[in-house]
N, C-alpha and C positions, 0 to 999 in steps of 0.2 A: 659467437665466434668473433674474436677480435681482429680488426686489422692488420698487427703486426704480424701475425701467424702468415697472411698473404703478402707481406711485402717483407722479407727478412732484410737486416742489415745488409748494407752493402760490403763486400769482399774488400779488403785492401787490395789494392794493383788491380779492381776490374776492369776503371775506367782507363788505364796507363794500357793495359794489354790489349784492349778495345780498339784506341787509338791505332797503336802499330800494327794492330793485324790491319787496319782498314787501312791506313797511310800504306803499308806493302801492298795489299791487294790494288791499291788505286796505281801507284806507282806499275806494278806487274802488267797491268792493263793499258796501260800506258805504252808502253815497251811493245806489248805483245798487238797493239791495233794499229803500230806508224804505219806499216805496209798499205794500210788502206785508206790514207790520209796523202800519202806520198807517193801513188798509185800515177798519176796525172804525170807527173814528173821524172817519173821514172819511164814510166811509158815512153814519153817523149826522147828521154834519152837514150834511151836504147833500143827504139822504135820498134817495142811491142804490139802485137796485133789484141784483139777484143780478150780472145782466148787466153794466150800467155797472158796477158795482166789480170783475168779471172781469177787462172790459177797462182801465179803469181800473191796475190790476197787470198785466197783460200786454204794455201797450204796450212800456214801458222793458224786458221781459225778450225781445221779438223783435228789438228793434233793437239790444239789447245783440251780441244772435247774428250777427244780420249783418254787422253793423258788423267782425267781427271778421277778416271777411277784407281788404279795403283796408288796416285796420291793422297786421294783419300784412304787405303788401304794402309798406307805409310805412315799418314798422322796418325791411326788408330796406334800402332803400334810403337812409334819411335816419338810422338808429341808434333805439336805444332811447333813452338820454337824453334826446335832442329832442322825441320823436315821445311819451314818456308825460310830459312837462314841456308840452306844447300841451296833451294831453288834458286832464288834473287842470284849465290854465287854463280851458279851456274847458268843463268841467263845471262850473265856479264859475258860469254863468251861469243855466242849469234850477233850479238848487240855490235861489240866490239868489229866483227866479222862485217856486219851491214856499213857499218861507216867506213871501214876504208876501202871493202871490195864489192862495190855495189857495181860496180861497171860490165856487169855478165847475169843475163839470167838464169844459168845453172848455178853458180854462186850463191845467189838471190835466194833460191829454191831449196840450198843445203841449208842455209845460214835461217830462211825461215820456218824451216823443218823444225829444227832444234829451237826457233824461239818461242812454239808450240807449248815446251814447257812452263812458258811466261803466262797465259793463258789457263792452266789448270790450276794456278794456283787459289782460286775460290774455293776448292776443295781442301785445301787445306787451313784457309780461316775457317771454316763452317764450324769443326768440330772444338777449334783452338775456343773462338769465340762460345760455343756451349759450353763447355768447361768451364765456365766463368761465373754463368750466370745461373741463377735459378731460374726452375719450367716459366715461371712467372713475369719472367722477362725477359727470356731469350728471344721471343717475338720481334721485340726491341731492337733488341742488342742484336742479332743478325739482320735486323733492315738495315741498322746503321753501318753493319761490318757491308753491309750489300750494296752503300752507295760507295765503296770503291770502285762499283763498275761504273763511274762516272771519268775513270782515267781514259777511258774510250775517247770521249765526250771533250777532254783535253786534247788529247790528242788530236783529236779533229780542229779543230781551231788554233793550235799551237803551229802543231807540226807545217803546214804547207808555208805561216809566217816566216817563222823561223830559218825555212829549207831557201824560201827566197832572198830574204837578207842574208845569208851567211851559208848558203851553199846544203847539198844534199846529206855531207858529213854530220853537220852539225845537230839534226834533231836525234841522232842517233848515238850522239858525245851526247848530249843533255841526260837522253835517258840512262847511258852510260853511267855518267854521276850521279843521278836520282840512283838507280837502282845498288849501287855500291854503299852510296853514304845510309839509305836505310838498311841492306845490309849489318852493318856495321851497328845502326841504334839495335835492333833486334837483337843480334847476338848477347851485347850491354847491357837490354833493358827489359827486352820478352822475357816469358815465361810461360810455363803451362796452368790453368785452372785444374785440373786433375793429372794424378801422373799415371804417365801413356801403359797399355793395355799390357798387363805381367803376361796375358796371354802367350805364348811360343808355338804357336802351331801352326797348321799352313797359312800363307798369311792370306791366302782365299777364302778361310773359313767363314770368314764373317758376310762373305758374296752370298752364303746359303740362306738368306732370310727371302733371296729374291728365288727360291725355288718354293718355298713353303710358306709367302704371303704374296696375295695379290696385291694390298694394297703398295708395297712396297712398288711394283710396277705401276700403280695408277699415280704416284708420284713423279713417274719418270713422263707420264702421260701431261700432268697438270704444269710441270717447269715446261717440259717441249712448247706448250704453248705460251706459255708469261713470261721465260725468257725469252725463246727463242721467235716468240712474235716480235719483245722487243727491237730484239738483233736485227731481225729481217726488215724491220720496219725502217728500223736507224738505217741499214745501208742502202733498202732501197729507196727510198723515198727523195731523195737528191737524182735518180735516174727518172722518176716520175716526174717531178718538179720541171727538169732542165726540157725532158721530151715533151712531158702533154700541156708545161702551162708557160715553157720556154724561158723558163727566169734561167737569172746567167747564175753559176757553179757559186759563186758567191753567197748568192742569198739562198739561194735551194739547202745548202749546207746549213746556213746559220740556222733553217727555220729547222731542220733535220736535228741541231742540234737543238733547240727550244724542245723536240719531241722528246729527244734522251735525258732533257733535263729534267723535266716533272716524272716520266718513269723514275730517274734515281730518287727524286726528293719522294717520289709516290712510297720506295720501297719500305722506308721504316716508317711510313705513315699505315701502310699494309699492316707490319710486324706489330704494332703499340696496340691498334683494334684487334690485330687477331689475338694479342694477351687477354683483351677483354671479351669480347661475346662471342669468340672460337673463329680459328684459324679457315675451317670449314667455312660458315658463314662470308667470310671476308672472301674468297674462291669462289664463291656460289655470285656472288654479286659482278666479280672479274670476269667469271667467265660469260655471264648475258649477257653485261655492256658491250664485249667483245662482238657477242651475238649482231647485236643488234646493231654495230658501229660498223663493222664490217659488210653485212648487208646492206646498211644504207650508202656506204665509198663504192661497194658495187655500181652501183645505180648514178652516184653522184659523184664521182671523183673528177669529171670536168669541170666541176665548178671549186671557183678556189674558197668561196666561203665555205661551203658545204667539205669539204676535202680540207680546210685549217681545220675546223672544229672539231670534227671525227679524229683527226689521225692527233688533237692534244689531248682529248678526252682518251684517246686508246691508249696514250701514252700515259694515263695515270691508270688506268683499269690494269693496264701489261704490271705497272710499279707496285700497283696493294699484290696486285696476283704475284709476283716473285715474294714479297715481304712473307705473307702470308705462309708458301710454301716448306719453307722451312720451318716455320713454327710448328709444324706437322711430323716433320723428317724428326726432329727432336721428341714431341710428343710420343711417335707410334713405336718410334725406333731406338731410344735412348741408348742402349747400349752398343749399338753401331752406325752411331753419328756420321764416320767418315767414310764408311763404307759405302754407307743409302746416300749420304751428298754427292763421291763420287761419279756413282751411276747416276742419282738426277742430275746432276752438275752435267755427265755430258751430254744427259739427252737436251738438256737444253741447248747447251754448243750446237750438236746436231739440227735442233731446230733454229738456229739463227743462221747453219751453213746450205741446209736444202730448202727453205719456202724461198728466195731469190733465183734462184735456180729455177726452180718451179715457174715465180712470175715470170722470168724471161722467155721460159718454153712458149708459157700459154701467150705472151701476148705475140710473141712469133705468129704460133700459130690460129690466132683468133682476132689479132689487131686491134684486142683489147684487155683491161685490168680487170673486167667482170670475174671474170671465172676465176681469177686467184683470188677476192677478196671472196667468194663466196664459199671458196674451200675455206680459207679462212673461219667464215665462221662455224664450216661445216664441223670443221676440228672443237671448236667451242661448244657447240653442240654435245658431240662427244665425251669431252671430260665432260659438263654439266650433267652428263646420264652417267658416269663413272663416276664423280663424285657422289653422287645420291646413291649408289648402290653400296662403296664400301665405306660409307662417310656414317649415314646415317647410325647405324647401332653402335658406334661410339662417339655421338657428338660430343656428349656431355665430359668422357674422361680427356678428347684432345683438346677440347676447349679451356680446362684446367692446367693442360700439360702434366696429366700422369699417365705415366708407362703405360702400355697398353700391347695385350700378346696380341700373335697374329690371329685370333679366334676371336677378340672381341671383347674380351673379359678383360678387367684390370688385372695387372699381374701381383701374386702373393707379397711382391715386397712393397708396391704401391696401396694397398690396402689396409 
């Protein structure tokens, strides 16, 4: 067998449509995390209590989750193109809403409702960017569409500068023009890898894979935890920092953001190994580190050595384990890419909006972080007995990236 059969030529406009889905998606995430950057500030001005400014940042990161499954329902049917060229338009309106009437938290609460839709927009690069590429490298190519979620990661460190030299309007004019002027290249310059599903029929249909395969749910089992450890990790970890090791908001932050930053560069380091010895494998590996990183911050998170080292190493184990996952979603599910993203797409939302939640109960009521880092890994646990159940009798076709029914078998046309 010769090499070129495994590496086909490359597509004209891969790398061009590559770019702008991740440039939106990084932009989109931008937009959709200032509320929790600018949290501090806001509070302050409008002298919200714990609660209100919880929820206040929460809104926009639940509806981000949900949202992400119609969206992905959407791109199946109408294309990525269109469908993240309405979004971007339409996040232009919350955005616009937040800079000039931030002085009210009901306002606050409508205006972050709706920028919810900034947020699911992952769900609708997933499938743009498959389309693009061949099984052989979408591993890849969705890490890289996947360090868009590094506009969080901006935001964080942008936003509170910005708010202070030039007032609370102005991070939300910035994203304003980001999210407009890509807007505008997208419309110009996207395009679709495959053209969107001729199918016309409910446009739920394609939801029926998650009644008639489990593995299709053990997906939504393995992002909850790679994403959505990420998330929880990134936001809470600046509350750990400032309470149990009293560093000021400052550095607590940066080092928070050092965490998100090797997750992002982790993610297409994830996707490029799972093209090569199976997407499985590279999961299998994310989720013991987790195991065993987690169990050890139980025990040791008062010390700052033992508690850096854990929570950067976690931060790359969380980054293969998102890269990874999709190289799967693609494999088992090929023909409803945006359907199976959406649904894992939120459950990982979901996972980055309730383990914080969680830490804060238990250390209420225990006066310590033991018991969430050990659910933690207990979760890990979990998927690593989930993946070995429905992973195993097809290692070998997702490792490949061919189609694969939900029974096991390669399907007639991959054969």
């Amino acid at each position: 067998m010769s090499a070129p059969t495994d590496r086909p030529a490359a597509r004209p406009g891969q790398t061009r449509n590559l770019v702008l889905a991740t440039v939106a998606f990084a932009v989109c995430f931008y937009a959709w995390s200032l509320l929790g950057p600018l949290a501090p500030d806001l509070e302050k001005e409008l002298g919200l209590s714990d609660l209100e400014s919880s929820a206040m940042v929460a809104v926009p990161v639940l509806l981000g989750a949900i949202l992400r499954v119609p969206l992905g329902l959407l791109t199946d049917r109408h294309g990525g193109r269109r469908t993240f060229t309405v979004l971007m338009a339409v996040t232009l309106v919350p955005i616009a809403g937040l800079a000039f009437f931030h002085g009210s938290l009901a306002v606050i609460l409508v205006f972050g409702l709706l920028l919810g839709i900034a947020g699911a927009s992952f769900a609708v690069g997933v499938p743009m960017v498959n389309g693009w590429y061949e099984p052989a490298r979408q591993g890849w190519a969705l890490g890289i569409y996947g360090m868009g979620m590094g506009g969080t990661v901006v935001a964080a460190l942008t936003a509170p500068r910005i708010a202070d030299a030039l007032g609370l309007t102005a991070p939300f004019l910035v994203a304003f023009g980001l999210l407009a002027v890509t807007a505008v290249a997208f419309v110009v310059l996207a395009r679709d890898g495959k053209p969107p599903s001729a199918e016309r029929g409910s446009l739920l249909k394609p939801l029926r894979v998650f009644r008639e395969s489990g593995r299709a749910w053990a997906l939504t089992l393995f992002y909850f935890l790679a994403f959505g450890g990420f998330v929880a990790m990134f936001l809470y970890l600046p509350k750990l920092l400032t309470g149990v090791h009293e560093l000021t908001k400052a550095d607590a932050g940066a080092r928070a953001a050092g965490f998100a930053l090797l997750a992002v560069i982790g993610r297409p380091v994830g996707g490029w190994i799972a093209d090569r010895v199976g997407a499985e494998r590279v999961l299998r590996v994310s989720f013991a580190a987790t195991v065993v990183l987690a169990a050890i911050l139980a025990f040791t998170y008062r010390g700052m050595v033992p508690l850096t080292i854990c929570c950067l190493t976690l931060g790359i184990a969380f980054g293969i384990g998102t890269g990874a996952v999709f190289k799967l979603v693609a494999a088992w599910f090929p023909q409803q890419v945006g359907a199976v993203t959406g649904v894992v797409g939120a459950a990982g939302g979901l996972g980055g909006f309730f383990p914080p939640l969680v830490m804060g109960a238990v250390k209420s009521a225990t006066g310590s972080y033991t018991l969430g880092f050990l659910l933690l890994a207990g979760v890990a646990v979990v998927a690593l007995a989930v993946l070995g159940a429905v992973g195993r009798p097809k290692r070998r076709d997702a490792a490949r990236g061919r189609p694969v029914r939900a029974t096991g078998r390669p399907s007639a046309r991959s054969a």
